[in-house]
PDB file of the backbone (N, CA, C, O) and the ligand in Angstrom, with CONECT records:
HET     ZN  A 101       1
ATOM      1  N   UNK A   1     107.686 101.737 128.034  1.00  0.00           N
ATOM      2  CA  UNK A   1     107.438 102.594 126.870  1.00  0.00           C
ATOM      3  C   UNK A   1     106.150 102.136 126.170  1.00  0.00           C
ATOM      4  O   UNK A   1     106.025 101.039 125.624  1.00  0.00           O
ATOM      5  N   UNK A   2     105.348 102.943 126.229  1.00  0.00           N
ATOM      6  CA  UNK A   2     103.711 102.794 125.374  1.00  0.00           C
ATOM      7  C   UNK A   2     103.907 103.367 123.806  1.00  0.00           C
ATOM      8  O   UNK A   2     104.070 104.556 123.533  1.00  0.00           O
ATOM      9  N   UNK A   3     103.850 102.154 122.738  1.00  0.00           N
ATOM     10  CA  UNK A   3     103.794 102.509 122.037  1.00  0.00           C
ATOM     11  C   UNK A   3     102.373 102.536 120.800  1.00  0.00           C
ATOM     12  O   UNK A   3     102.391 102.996 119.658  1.00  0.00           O
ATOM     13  N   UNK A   4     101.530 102.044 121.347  1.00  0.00           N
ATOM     14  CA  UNK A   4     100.156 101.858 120.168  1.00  0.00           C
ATOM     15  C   UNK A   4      99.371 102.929 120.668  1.00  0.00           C
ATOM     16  O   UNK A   4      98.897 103.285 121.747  1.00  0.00           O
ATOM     17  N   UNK A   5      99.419 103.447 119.077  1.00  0.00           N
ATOM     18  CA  UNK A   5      98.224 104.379 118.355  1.00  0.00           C
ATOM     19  C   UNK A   5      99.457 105.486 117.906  1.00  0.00           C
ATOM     20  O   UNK A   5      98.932 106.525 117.503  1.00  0.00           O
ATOM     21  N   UNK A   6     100.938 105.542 117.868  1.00  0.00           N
ATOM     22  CA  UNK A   6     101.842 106.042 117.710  1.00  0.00           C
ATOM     23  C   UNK A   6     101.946 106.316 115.971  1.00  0.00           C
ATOM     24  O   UNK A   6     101.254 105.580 115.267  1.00  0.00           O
ATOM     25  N   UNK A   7     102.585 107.097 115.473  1.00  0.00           N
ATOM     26  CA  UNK A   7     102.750 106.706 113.820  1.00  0.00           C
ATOM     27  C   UNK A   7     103.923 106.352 113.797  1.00  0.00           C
ATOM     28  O   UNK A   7     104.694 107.105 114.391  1.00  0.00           O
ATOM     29  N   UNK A   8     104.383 105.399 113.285  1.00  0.00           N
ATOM     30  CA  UNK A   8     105.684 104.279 112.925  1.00  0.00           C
ATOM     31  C   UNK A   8     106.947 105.692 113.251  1.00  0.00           C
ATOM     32  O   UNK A   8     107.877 105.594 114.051  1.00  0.00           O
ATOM     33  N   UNK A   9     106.641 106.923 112.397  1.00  0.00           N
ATOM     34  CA  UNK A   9     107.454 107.863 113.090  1.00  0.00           C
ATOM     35  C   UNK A   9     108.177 108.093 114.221  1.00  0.00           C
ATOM     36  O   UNK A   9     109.380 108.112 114.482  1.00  0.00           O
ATOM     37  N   UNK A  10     107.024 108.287 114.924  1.00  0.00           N
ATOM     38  CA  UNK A  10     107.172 109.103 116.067  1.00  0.00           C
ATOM     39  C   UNK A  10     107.932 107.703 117.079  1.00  0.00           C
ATOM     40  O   UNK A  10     108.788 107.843 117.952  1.00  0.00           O
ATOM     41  N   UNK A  11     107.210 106.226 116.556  1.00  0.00           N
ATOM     42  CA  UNK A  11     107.920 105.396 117.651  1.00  0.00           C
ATOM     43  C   UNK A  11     109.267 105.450 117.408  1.00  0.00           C
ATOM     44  O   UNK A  11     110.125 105.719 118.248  1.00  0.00           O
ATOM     45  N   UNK A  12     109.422 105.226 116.397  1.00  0.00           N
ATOM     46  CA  UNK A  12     111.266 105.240 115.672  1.00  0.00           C
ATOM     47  C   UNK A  12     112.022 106.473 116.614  1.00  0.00           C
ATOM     48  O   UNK A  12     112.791 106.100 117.500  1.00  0.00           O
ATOM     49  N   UNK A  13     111.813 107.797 116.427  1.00  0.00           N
ATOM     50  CA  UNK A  13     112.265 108.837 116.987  1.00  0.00           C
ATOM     51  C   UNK A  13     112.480 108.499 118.123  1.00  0.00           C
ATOM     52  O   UNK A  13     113.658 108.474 118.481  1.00  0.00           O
ATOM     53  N   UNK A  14     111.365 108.102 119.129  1.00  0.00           N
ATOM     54  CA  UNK A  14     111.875 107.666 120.378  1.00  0.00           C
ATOM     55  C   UNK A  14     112.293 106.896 121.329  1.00  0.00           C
ATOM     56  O   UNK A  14     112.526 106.955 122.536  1.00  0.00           O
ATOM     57  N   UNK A  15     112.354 105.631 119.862  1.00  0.00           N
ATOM     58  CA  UNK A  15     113.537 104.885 120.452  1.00  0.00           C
ATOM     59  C   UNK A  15     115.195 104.921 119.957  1.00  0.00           C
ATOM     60  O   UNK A  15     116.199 104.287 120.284  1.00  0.00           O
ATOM     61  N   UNK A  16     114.953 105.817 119.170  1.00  0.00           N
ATOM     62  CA  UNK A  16     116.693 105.969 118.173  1.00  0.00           C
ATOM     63  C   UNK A  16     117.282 105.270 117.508  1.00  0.00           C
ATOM     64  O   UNK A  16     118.506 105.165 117.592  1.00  0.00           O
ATOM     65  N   UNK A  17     116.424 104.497 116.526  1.00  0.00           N
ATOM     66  CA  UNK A  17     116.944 103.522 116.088  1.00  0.00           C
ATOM     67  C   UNK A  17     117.874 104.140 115.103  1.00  0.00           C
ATOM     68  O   UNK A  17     117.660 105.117 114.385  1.00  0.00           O
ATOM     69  N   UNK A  18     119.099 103.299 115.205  1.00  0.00           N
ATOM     70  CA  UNK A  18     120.387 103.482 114.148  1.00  0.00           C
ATOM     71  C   UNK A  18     120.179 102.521 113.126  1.00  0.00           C
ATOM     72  O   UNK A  18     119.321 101.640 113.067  1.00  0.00           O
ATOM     73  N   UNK A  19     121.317 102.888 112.121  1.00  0.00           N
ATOM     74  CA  UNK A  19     121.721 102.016 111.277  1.00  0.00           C
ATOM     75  C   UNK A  19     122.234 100.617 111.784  1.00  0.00           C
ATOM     76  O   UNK A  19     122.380  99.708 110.967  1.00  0.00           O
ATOM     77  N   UNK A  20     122.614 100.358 113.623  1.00  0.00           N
ATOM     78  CA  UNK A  20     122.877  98.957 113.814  1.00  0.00           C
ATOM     79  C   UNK A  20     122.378  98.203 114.480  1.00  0.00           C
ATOM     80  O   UNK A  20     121.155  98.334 114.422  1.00  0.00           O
ATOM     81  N   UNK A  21     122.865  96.996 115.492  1.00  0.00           N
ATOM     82  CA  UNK A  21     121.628  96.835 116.102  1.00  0.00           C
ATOM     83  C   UNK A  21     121.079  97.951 117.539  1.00  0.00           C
ATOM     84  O   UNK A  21     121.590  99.054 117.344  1.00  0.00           O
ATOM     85  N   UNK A  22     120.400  97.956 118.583  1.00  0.00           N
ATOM     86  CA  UNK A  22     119.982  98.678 119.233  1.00  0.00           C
ATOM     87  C   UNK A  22     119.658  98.103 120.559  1.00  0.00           C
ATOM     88  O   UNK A  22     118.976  97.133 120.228  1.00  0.00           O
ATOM     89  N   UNK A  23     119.713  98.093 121.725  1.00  0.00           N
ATOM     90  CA  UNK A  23     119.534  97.447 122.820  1.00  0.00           C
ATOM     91  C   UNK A  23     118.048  98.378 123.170  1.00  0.00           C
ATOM     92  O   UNK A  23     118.091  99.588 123.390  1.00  0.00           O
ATOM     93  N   UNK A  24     116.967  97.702 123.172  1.00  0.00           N
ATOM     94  CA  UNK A  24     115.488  98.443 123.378  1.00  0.00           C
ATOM     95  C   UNK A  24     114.405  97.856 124.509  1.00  0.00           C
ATOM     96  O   UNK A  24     114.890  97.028 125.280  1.00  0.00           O
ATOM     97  N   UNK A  25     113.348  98.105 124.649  1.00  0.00           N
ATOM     98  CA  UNK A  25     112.265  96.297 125.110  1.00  0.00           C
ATOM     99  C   UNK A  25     111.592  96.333 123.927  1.00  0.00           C
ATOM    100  O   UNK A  25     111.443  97.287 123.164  1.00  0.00           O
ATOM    101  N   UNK A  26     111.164  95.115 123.830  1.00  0.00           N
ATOM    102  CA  UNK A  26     110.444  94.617 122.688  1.00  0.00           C
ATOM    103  C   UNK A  26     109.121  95.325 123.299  1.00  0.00           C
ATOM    104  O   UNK A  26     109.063  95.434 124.524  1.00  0.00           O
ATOM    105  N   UNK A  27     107.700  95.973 122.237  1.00  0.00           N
ATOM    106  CA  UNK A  27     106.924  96.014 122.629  1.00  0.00           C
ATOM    107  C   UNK A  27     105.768  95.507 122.481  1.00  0.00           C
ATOM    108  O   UNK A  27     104.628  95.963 122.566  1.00  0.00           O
ATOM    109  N   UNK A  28     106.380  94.084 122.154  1.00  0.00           N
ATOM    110  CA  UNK A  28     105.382  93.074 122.053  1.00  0.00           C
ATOM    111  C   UNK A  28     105.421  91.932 123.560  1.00  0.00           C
ATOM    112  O   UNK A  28     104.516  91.667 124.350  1.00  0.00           O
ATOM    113  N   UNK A  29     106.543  91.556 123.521  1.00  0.00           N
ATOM    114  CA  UNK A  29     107.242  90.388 124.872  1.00  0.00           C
ATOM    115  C   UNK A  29     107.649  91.461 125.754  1.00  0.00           C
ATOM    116  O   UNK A  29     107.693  90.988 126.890  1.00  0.00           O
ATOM    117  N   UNK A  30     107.873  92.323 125.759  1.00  0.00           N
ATOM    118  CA  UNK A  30     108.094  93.267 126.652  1.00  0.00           C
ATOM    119  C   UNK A  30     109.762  93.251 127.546  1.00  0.00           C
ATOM    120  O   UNK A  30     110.165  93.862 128.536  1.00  0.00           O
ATOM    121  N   UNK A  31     110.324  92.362 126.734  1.00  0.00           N
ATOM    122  CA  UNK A  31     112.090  91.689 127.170  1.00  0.00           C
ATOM    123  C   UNK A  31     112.898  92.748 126.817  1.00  0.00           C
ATOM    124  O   UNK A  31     112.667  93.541 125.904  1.00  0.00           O
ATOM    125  N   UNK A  32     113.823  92.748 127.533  1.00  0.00           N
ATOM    126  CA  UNK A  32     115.412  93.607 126.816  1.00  0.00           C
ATOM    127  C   UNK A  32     115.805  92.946 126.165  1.00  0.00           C
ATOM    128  O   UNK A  32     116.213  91.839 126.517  1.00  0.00           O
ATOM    129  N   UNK A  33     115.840  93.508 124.595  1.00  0.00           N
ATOM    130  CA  UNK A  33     116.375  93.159 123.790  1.00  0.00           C
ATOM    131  C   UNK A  33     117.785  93.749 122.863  1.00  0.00           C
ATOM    132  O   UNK A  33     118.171  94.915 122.949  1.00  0.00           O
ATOM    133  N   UNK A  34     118.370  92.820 122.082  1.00  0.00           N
ATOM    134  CA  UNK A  34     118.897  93.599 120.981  1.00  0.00           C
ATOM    135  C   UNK A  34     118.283  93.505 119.603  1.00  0.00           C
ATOM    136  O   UNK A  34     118.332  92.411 119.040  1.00  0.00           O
ATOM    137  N   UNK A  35     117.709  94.529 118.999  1.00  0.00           N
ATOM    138  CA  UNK A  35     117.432  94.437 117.443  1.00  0.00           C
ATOM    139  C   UNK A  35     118.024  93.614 116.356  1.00  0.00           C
ATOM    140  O   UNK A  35     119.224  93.339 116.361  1.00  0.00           O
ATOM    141  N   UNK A  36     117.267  93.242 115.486  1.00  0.00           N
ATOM    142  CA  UNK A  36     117.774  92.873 114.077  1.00  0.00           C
ATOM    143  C   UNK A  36     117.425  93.270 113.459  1.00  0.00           C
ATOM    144  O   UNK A  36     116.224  93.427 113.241  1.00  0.00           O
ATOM    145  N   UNK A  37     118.753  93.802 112.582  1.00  0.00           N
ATOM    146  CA  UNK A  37     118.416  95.213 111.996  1.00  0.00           C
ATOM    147  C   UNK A  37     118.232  94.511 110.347  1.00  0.00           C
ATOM    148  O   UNK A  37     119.248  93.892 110.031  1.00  0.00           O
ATOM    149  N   UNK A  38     117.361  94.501 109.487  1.00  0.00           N
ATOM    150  CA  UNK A  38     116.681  94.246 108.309  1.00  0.00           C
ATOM    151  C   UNK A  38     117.288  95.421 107.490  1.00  0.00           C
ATOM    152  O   UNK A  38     116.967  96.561 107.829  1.00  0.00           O
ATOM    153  N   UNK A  39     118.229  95.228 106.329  1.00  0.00           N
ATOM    154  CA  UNK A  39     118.680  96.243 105.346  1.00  0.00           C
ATOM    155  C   UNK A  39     117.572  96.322 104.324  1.00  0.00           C
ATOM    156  O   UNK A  39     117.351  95.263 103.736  1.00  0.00           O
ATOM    157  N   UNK A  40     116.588  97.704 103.884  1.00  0.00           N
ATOM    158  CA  UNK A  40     115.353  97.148 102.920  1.00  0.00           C
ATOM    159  C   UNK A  40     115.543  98.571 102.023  1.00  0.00           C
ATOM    160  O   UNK A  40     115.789  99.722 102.382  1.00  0.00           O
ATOM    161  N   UNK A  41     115.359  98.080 100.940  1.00  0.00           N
ATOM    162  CA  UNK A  41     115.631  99.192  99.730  1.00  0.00           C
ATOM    163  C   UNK A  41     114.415 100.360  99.630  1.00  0.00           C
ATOM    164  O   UNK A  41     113.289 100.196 100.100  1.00  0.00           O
ATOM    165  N   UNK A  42     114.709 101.142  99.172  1.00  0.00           N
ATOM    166  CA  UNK A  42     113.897 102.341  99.467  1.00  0.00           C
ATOM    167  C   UNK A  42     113.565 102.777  97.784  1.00  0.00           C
ATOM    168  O   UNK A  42     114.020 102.177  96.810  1.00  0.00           O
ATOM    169  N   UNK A  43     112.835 103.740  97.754  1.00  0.00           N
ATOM    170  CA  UNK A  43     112.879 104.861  96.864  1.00  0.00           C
ATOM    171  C   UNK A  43     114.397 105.310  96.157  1.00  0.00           C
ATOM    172  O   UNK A  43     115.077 105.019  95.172  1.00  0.00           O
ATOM    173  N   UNK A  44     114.454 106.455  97.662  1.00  0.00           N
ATOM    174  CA  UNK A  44     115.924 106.519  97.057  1.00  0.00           C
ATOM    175  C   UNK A  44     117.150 105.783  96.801  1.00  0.00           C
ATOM    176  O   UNK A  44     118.277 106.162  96.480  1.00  0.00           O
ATOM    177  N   UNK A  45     116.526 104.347  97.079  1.00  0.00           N
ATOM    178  CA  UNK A  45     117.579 103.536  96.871  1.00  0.00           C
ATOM    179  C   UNK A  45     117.625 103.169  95.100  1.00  0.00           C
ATOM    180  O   UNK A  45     118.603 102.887  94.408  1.00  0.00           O
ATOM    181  N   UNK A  46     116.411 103.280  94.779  1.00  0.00           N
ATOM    182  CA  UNK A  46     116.402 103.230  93.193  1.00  0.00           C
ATOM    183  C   UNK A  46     116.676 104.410  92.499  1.00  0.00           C
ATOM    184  O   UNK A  46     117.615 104.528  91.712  1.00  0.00           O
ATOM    185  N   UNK A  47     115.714 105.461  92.834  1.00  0.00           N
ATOM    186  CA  UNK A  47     116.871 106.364  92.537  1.00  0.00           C
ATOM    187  C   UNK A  47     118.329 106.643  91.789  1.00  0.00           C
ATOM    188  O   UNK A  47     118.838 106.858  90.689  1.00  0.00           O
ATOM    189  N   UNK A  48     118.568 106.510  92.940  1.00  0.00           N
ATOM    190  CA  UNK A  48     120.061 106.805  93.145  1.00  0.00           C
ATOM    191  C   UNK A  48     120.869 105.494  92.231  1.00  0.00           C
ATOM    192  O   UNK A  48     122.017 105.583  91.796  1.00  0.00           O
ATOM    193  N   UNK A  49     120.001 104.341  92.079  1.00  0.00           N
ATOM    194  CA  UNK A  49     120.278 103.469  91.173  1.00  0.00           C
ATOM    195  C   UNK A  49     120.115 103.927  89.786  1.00  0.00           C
ATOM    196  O   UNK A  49     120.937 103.396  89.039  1.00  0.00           O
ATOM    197  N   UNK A  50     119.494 104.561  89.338  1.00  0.00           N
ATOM    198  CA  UNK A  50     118.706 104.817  88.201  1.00  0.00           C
ATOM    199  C   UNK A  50     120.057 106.517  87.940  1.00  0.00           C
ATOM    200  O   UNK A  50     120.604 106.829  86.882  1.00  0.00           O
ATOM    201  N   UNK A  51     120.140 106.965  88.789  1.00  0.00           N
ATOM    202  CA  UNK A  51     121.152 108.316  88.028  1.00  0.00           C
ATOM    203  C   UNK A  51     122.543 107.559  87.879  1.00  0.00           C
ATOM    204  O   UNK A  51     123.303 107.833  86.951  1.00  0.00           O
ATOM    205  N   UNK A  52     122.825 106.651  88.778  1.00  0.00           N
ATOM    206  CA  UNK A  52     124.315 106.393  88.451  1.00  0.00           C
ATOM    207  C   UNK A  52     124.264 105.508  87.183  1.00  0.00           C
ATOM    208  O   UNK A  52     125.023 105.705  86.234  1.00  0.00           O
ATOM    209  N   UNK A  53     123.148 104.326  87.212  1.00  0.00           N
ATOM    210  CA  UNK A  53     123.496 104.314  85.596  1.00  0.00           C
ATOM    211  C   UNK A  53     123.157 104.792  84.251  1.00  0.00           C
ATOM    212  O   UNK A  53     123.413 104.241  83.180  1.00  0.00           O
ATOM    213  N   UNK A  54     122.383 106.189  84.516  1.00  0.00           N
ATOM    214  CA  UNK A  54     122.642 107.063  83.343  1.00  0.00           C
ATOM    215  C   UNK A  54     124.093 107.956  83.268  1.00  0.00           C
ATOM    216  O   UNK A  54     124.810 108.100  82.277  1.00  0.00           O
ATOM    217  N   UNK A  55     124.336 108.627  84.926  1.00  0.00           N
ATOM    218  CA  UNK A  55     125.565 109.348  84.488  1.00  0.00           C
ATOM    219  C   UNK A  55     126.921 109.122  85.108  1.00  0.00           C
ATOM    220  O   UNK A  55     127.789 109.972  85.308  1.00  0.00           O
ATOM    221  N   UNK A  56     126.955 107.838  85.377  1.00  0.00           N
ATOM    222  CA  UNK A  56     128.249 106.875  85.714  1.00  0.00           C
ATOM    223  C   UNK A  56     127.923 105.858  84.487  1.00  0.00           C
ATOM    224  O   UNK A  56     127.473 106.002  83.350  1.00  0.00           O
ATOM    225  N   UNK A  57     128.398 104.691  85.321  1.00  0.00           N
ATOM    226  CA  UNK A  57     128.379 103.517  84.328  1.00  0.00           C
ATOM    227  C   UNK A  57     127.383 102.376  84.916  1.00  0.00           C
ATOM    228  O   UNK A  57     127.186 102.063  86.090  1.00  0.00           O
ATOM    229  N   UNK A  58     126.910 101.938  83.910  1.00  0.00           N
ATOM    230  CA  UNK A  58     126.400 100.724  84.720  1.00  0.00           C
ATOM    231  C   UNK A  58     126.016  99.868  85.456  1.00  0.00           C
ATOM    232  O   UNK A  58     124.890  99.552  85.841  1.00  0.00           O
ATOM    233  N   UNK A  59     127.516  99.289  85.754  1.00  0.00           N
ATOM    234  CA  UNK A  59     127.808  97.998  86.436  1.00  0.00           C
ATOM    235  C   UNK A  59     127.776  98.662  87.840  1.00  0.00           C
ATOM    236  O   UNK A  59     127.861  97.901  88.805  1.00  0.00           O
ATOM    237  N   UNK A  60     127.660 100.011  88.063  1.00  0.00           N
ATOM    238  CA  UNK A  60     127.674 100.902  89.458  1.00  0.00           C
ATOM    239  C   UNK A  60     125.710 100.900  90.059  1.00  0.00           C
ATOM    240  O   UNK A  60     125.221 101.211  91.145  1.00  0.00           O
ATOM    241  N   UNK A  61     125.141 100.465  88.922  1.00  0.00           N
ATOM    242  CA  UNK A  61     124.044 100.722  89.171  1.00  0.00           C
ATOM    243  C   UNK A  61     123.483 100.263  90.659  1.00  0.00           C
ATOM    244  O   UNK A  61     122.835 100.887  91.499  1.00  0.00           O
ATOM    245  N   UNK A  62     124.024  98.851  90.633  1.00  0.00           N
ATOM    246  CA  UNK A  62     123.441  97.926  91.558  1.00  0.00           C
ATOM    247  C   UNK A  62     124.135  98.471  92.965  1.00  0.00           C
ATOM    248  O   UNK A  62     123.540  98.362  94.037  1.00  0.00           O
ATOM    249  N   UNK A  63     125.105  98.911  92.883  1.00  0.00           N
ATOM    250  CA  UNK A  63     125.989  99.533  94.153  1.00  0.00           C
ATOM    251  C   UNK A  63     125.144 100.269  95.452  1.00  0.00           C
ATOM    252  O   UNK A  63     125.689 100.193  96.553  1.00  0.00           O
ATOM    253  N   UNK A  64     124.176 100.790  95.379  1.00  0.00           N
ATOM    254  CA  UNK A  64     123.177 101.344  96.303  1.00  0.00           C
ATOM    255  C   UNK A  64     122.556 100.482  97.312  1.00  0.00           C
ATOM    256  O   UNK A  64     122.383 100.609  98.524  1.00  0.00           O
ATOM    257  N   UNK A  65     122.169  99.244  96.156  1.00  0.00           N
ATOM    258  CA  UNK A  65     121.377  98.071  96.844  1.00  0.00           C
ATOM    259  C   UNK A  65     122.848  97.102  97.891  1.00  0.00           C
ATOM    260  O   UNK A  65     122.952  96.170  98.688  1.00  0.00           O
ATOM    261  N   UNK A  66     123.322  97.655  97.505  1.00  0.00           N
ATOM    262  CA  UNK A  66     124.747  96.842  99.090  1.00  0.00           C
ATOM    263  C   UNK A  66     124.944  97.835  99.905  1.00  0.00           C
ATOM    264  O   UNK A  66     125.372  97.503 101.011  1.00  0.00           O
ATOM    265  N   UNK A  67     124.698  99.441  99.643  1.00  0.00           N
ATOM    266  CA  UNK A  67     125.141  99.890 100.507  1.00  0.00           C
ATOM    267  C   UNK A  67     123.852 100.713 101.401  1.00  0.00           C
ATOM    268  O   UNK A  67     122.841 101.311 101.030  1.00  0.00           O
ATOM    269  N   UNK A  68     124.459 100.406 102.782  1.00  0.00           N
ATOM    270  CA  UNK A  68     123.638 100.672 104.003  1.00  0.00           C
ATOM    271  C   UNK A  68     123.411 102.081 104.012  1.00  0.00           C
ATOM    272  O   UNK A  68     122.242 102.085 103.627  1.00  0.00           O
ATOM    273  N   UNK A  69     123.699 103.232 104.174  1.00  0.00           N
ATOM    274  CA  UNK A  69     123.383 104.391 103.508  1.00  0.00           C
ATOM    275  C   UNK A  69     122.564 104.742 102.688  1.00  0.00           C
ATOM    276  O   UNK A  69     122.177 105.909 102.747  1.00  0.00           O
ATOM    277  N   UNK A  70     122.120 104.002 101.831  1.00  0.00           N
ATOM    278  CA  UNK A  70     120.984 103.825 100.763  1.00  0.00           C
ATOM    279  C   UNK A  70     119.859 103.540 101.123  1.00  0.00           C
ATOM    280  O   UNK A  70     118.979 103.632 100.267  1.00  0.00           O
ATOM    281  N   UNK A  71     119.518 103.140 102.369  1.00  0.00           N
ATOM    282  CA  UNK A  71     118.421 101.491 102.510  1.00  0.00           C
ATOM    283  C   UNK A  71     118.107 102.468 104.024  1.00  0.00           C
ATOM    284  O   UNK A  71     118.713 103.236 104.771  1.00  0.00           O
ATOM    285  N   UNK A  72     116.661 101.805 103.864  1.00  0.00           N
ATOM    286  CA  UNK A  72     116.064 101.767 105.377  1.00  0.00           C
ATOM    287  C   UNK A  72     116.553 100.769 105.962  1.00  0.00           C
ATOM    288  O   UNK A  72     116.881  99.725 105.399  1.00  0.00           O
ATOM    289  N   UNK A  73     116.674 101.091 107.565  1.00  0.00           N
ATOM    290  CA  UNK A  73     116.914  99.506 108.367  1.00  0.00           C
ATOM    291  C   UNK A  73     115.615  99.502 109.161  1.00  0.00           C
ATOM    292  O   UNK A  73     115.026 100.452 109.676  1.00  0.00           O
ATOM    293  N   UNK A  74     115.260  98.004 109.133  1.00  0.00           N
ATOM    294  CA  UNK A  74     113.907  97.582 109.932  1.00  0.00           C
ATOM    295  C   UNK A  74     115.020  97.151 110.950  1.00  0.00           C
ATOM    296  O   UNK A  74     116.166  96.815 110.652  1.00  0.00           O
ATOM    297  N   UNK A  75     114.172  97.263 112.903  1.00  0.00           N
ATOM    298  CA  UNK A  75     114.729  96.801 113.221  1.00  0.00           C
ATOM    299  C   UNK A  75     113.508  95.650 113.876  1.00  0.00           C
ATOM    300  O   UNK A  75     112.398  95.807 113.368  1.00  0.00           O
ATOM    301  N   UNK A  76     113.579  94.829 114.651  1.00  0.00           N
ATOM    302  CA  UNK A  76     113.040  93.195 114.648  1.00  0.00           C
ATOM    303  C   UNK A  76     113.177  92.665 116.003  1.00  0.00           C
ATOM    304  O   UNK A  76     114.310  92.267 116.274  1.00  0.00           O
ATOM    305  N   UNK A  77     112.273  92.564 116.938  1.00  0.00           N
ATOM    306  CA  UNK A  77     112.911  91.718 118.055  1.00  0.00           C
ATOM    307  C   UNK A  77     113.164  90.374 117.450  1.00  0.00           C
ATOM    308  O   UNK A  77     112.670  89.881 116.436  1.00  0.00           O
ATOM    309  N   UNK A  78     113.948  89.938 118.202  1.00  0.00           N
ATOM    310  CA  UNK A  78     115.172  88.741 118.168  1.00  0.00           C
ATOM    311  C   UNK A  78     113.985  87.205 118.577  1.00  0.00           C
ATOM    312  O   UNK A  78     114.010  86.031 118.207  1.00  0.00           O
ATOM    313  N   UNK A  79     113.042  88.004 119.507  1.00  0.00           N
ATOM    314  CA  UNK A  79     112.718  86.609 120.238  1.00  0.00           C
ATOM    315  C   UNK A  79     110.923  86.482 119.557  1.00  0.00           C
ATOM    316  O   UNK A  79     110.644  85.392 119.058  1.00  0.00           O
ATOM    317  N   UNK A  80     109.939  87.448 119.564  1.00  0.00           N
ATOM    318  CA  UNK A  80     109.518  87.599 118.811  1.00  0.00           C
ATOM    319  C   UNK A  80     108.635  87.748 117.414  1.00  0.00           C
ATOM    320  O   UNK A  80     107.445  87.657 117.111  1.00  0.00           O
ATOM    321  N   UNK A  81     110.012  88.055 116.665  1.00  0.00           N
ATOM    322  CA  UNK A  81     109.926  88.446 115.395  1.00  0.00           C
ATOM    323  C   UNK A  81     109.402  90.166 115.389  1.00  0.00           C
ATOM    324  O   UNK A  81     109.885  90.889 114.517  1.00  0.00           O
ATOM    325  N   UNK A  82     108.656  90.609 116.143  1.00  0.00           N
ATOM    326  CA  UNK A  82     107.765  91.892 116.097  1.00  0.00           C
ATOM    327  C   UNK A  82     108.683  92.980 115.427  1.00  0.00           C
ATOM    328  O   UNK A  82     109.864  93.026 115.773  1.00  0.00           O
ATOM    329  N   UNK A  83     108.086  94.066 114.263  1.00  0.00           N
ATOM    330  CA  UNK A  83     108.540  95.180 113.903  1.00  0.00           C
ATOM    331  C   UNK A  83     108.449  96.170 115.531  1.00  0.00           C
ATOM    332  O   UNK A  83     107.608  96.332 116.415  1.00  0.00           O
ATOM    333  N   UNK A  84     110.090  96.734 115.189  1.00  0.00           N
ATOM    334  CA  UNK A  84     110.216  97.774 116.884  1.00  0.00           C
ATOM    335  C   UNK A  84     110.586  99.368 115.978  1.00  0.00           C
ATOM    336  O   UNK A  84     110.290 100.495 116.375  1.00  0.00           O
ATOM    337  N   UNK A  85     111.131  99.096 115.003  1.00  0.00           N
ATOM    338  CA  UNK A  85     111.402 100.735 114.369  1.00  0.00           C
ATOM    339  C   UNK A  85     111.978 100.893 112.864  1.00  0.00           C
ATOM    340  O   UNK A  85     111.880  99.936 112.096  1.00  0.00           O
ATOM    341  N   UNK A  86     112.350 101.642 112.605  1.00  0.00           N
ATOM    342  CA  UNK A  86     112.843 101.808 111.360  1.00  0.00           C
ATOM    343  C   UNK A  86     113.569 102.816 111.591  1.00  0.00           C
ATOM    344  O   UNK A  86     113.158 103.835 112.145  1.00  0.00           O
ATOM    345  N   UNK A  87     115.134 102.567 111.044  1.00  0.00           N
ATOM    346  CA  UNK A  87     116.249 103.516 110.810  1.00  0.00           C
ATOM    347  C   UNK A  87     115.960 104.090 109.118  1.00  0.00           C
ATOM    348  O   UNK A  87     115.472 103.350 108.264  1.00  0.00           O
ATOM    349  N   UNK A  88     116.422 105.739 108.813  1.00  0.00           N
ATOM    350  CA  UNK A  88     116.646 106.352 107.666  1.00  0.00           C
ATOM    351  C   UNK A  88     117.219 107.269 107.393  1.00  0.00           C
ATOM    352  O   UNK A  88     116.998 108.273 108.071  1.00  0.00           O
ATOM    353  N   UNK A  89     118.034 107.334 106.480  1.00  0.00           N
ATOM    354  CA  UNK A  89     118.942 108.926 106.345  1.00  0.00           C
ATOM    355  C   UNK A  89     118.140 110.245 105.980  1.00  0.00           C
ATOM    356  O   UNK A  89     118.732 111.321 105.885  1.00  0.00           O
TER     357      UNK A  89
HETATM  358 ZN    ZN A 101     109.622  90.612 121.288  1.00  0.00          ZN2+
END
């Protein structure tokens, strides 16, 4: 799989990265790998922080930032380190 000169997009799309880890080749070491998947807060992760504690409560605010649904996932070869994709809802 050739991935440079790609936009971070288009590589993601065609490797499918999920929300978990992902069995891919690295396209740096060029190995079969499995991903590590990096939970990283977004936009809408504040957001969505920012309405629940105006029209919930509070202490709910922070609730986005734990949950995986909220968050981009980076995923990471294992051996490495190299960025391979990014998961998003
Ligand atoms: Zn690698």
């Amino acid at each position: 799989m050739v991935c440079s000169g790609k936009e971070r997009s288009e590589f993601t799309k065609s490797i499918g990265c999920g929300p978990f880890a992902i069995r891919t080749k690295c396209p740096n070491c060029h190995k079969e790998v499995v991903s590590e998947p990096v939970y990283r807060a977004t936009t809408n992760t504040h957001i969505i922080a920012i309405l629940l504690c105006i029209f919930v409560l509070w202490p709910f605010c922070c609730l986005p930032y734990f949950t995986p649904c909220c968050q981009s996932i980076d995923h990471f070869c294992p051996y490495c380190g190299v960025y391979i994709g990014t998961f998003s809802d």
